[in-house]
C-alpha positions as CSV (number, residue, x, y, z in Angstrom):
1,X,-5.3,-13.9,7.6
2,X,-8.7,-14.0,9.0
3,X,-11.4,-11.2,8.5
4,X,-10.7,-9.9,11.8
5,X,-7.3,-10.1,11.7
6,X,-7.2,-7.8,8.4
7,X,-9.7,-5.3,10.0
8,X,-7.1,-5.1,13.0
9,X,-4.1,-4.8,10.9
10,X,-6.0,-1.8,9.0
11,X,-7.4,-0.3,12.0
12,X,-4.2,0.0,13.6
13,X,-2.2,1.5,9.9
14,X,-5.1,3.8,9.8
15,X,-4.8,5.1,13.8
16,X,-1.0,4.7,13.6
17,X,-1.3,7.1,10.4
18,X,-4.0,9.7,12.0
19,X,-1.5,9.3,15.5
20,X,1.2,10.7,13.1
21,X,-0.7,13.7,11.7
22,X,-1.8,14.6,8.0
23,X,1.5,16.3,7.3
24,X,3.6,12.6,8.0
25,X,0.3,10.7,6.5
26,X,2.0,10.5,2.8
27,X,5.7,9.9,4.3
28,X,4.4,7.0,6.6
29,X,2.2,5.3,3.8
30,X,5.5,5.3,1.4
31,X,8.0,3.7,3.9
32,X,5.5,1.4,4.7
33,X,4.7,0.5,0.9
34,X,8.8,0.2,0.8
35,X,8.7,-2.3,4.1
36,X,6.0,-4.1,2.1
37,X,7.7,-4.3,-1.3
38,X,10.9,-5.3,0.3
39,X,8.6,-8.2,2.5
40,X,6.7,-9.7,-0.4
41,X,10.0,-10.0,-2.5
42,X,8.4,-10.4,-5.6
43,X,8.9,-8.0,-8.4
44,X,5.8,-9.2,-10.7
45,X,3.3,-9.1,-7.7
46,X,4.6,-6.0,-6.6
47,X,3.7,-4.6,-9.7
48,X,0.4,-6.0,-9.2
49,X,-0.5,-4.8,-6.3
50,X,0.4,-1.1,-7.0
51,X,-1.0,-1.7,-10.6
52,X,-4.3,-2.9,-8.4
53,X,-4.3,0.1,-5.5
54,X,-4.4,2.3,-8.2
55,X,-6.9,1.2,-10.6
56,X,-10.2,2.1,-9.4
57,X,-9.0,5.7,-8.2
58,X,-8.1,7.1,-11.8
59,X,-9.8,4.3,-13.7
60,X,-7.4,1.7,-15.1
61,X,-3.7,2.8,-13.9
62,X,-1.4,3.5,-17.1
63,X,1.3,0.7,-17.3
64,X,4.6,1.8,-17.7
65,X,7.2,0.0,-20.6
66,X,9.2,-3.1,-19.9
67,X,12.6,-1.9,-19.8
């Protein structure tokens, strides 16, 4: 994916999100972190990714135990 391509693909989540309204915002982002998930197929970079998203808003994200 090219550098415009990813700044059109995030435009439209974000307008597609504010289109929705604040009260859907949270719903929308989770079915479309599901969709994603279910896409990428991948268990370990799954885990990576949401390990990554989260890692700079509340410093480094705890990891949870290996079952």
């Amino acid at each position: 994916m090219t550098d415009s391509e990813l700044d059109n693909v995030y435009t439209r989540l974000c307008t597609t999100m504010t289109a929705l309204g604040g009260a859907n915002a949270a719903l929308y982002l989770a079915r479309f972190a599901l969709l994603a998930i279910t896409h990428i197929g991948d268990a370990g970079v799954a885990h990576g990714l949401i390990d990554a998203a989260a890692r700079d808003l509340q410093g480094e994200a705890p990891r949870p135990a290996s079952p």
